[in-house]
C-alpha positions in Angstrom: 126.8 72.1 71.6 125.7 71.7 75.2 122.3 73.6 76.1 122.1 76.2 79.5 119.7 77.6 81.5 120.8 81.0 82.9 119.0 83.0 85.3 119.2 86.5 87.5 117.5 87.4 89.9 116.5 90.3 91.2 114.4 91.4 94.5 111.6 94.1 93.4 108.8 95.5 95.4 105.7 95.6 93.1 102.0 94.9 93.6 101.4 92.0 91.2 104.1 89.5 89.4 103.0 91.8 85.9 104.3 94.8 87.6 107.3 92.8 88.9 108.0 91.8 85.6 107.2 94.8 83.9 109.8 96.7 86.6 112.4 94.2 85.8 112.3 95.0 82.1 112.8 98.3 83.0 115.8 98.2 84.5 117.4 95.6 81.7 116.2 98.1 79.0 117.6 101.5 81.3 120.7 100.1 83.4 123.9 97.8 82.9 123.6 94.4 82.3 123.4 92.2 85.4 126.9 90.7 86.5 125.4 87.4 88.8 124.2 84.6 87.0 122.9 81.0 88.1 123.5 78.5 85.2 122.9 75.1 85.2 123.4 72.8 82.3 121.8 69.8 80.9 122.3 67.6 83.1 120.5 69.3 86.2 124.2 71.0 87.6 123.9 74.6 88.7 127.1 76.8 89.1 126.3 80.3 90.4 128.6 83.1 89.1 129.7 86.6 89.0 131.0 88.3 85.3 134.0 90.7 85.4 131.7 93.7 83.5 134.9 95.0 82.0 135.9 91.0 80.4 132.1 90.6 79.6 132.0 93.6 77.6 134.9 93.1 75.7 133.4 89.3 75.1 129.8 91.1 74.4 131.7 93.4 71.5 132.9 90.6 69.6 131.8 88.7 66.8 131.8 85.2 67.8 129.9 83.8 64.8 133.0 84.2 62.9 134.3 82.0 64.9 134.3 78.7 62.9 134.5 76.6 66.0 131.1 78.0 66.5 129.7 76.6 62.6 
């Protein structure tokens, strides 16, 4: 199994980087899901990307651990 980094970003006004990241929280806890991603793999390539929300749902809603590909 290969190991990622994914990352989202997103621009917030705040006064210090604990409010930035407290503000962020917020809105992962309170809104959708972000759908734009940077991931890079282990070998130091990054792909940036956009998620359809409606095929990352239906992906979310699943139970891949059943999955034994995934054992």
């Amino acid at each position: 199994m290969h190991k990622f980094a994914v990352t989202t970003t997103q621009k917030i006004e705040a006064d210090t980087v604990e409010e930035a990241a407290l503000l962020m929280y917020q809105a992962l806890t309170k809104g959708p899901a972000p759908l734009h991603y940077s991931v890079s793999d282990d070998q130091g390539q990054t792909i940036d990307l956009d998620l359809d929300r409606e095929q990352a749902a239906e992906f979310a809603n699943l139970d891949h651990t059943a999955d034994p590909g995934n054992w």
